[in-house]
N, C-alpha and C positions, 0 to 999 in steps of 0.2 A: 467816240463818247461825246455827249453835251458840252457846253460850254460850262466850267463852273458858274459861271456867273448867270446860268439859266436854269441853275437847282431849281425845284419846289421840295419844299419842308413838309409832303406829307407821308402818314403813315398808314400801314394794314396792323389790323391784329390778328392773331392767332391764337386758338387755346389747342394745346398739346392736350396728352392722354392723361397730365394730371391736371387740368382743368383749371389752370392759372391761364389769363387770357394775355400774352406779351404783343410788344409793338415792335414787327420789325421795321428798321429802320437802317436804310444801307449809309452810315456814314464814311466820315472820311477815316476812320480806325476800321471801319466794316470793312472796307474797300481797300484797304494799305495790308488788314489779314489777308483777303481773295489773293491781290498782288503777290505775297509772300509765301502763300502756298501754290499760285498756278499759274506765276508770274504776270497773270493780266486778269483784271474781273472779269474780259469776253470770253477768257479760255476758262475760266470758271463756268461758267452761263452757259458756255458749249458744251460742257464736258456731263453736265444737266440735262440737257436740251438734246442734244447728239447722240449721245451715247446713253444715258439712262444711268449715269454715275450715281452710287449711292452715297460716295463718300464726297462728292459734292454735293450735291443735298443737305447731307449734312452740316459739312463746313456751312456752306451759304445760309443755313436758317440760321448755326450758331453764330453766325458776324454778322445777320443783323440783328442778335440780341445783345450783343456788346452794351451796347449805349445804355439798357436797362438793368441787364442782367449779365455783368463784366464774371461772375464767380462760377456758371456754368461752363464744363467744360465740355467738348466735342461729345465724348463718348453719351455724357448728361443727356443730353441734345439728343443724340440718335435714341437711347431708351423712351422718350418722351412723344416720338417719330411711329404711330400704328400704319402698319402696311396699307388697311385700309382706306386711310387718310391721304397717302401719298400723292393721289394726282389731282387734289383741290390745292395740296400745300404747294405744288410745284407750279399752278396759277396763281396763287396768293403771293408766293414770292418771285413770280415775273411780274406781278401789276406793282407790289414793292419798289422792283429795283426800277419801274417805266418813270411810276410818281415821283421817287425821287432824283431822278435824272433826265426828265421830261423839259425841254425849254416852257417857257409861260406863253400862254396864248399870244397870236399875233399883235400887235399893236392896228387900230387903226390904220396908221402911218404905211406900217410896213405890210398891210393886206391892200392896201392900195385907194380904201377909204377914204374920203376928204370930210373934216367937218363942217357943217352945211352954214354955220357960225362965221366962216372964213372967208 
């Protein structure tokens, strides 16, 4: 996993089957849920990814709606979830979890760029 210190603070939105448009967001309460149910966010993400888990799907849209929407609960979440949807939502929320745990562009410096100022 990234460095914390190489967060980016961006987000996806989503609009589910009732047409509210939410922002997931994988914080650090999104990410302490994943932990707590699959002991690590990558065995979350695999168990999505690998296997075709529905009840990680689940969880995982409902933890990154924590931040916005703390009163929705799982089961919420899966009714809200149309089958037909499911394989845009399962790239909406891989570009989710990339953006917010993506390092930031390389620095000059560190791509090996000199500035010509110097």
């Amino acid at each position: 996993m990234s460095n914390i210190a190489d967060v980016k603070p961006k987000t996806i939105k989503i609009a589910l089957s009732d047409g509210v448009q939410r922002t997931v967001r994988f914080t650090l309460n999104a990410l302490a849920e994943l932990e707590d149910r699959y002991g690590s966010v990558q065995t979350a993400f695999d168990k999505l990814e690998k296997e075709n888990s529905m009840k990680a799907l689940r969880c995982i849209l409902w933890a990154g709606f924590l931040h916005e929407s703390p009163e929705l609960t799982e089961l919420e979440v899966g009714n809200l979830i149309d089958i037909a949807y499911m394989q845009e939502l399962v790239g909406s929320l891989n570009s989710a979890l990339e953006q917010d745990l993506a390092p930031e562009e390389e620095s000059e410096e560190e791509s090996g760029e000199q500035d010509p100022n110097v």
